[in-house]
C-alpha positions in Angstrom: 1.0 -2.0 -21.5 2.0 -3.6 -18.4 -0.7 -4.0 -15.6 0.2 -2.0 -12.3 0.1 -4.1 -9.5 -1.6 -2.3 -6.1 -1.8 -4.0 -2.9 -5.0 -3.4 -1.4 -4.5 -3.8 2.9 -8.0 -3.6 4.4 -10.1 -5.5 6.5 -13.5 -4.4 5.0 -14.6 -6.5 2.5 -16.9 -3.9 1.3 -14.1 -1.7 0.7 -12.5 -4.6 -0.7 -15.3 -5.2 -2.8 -15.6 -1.4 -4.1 -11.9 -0.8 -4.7 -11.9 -3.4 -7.6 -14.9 -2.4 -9.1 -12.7 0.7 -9.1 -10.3 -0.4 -10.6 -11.9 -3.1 -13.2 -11.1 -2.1 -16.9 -8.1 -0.1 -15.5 -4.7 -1.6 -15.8 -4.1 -2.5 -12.5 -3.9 -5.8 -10.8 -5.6 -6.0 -7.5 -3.9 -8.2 -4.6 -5.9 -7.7 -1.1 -4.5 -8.4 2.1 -7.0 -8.3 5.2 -4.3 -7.6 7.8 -1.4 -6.2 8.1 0.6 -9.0 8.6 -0.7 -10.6 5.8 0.1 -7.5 3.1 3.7 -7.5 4.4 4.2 -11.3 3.3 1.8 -10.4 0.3 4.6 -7.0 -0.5 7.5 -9.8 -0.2 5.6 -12.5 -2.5 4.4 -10.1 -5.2 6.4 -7.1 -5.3 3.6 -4.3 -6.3 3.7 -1.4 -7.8 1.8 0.4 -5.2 0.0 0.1 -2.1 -3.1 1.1 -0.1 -3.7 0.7 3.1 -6.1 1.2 5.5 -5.0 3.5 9.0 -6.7 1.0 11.0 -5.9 -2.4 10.6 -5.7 -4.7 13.4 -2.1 -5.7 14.4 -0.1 -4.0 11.9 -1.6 -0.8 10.5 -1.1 0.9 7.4 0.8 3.5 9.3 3.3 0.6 10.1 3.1 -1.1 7.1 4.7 2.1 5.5 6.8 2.4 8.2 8.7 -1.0 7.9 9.2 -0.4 4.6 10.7 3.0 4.9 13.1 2.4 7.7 13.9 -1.5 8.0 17.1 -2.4 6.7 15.4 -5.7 6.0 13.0 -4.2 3.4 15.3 -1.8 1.6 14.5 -3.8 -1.6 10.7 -2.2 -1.2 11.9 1.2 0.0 10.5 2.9 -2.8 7.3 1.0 -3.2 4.5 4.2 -3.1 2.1 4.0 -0.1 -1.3 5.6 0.2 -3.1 5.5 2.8 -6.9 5.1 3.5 -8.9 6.4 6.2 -12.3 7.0 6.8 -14.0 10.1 6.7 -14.6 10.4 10.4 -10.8 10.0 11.2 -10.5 13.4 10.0 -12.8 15.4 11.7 -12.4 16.9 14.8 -9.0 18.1 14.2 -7.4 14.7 14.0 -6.5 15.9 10.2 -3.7 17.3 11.3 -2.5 14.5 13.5 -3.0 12.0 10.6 -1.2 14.4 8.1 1.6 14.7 10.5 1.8 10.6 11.1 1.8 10.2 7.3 4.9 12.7 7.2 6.4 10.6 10.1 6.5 7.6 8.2 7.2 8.7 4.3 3.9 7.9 3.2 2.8 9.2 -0.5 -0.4 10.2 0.8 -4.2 9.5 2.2 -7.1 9.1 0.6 -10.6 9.3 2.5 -13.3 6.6 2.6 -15.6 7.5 0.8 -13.6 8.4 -2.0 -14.3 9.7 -5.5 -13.3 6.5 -7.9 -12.0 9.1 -10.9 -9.2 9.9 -8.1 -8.4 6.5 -6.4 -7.4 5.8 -10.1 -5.6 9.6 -10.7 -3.2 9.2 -7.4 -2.4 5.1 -8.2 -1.3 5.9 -11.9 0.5 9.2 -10.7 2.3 7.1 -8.0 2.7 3.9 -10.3 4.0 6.3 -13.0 6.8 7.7 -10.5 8.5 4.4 -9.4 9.9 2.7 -12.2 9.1 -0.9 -12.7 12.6 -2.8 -10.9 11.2 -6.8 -10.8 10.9 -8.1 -14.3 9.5 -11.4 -13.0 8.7 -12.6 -16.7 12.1 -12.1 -17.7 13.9 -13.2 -14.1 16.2 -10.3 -14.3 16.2 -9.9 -10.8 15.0 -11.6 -7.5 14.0 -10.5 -4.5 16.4 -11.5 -1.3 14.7 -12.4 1.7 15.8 -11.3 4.7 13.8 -13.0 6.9 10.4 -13.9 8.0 7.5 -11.1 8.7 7.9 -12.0 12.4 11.4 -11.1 12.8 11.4 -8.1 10.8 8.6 -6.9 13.6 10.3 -8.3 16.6 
């Protein structure tokens, strides 16, 4: 079976920490990213499978992170790459639920997960999502190779 790759974008390295625990004895291959800048050169380098990201990085949130890939002509190529999104538990009370849900909407993302989560269904929604995109990099074979369009900066400029 081939190992999923997820992208992990968050700045806690507790959460860091408890995400591959998560995920260890799974089949999924964990890459972390502790900015947002750094998970869109991370997307461009190793092409995952699927992607979490926290709501509140610094710089470049997860929010954005989604949103480049969604709408940027420069990262059509990763278009399709699932995104779900992470946010603490307080970020959703208060009726900022509805704000968030309506951001995620805004920006195509394949949903949130909140911090604390249940680990049985961090690994349900990655291997549903994983499952829907069909694997299009065969690096081990070289079928096909990623164009870059530029660097990180001036895809955000």
């Amino acid at each position: 079976m081939q190992r999923i790759k997820v992208l992990l974008a968050d700045r806690s390295t507790t959460i860091q920490r408890i995400v591959k625990l998560t995920l260890e004895g799974e089949p999924i291959e964990v890459i972390v990213a502790s900015t947002g800048r750094e998970a869109l050169e991370k997307i461009r380098s190793e092409h995952p499978d699927v992607i979490l990201a926290d709501t509140r990085l610094a710089e470049i949130d997860g929010f954005q992170i989604c949103e480049t890939l969604r709408k940027n002509p420069d990262w059509i190529m990763m278009a399709d790459i699932p995104v779900l999104l992470m946010t603490g538990i307080y970020d959703t009370m208060e009726g900022r639920r509805e704000e968030i849900e309506q951001r995620l909407r805004a920006v195509g993302a394949d949903g949130l997960i909140v911090k604390p989560f249940d680990p049985k269904e961090l690994v349900q929604r990655i291997m549903e999502l994983a499952r829907q995109r069909p694997r299009l990099f065969e690096e081990e074979e070289g079928l096909l190779e990623m164009p870059v369009a530029g660097s990180v900066e001036a895809t955000l400029e």
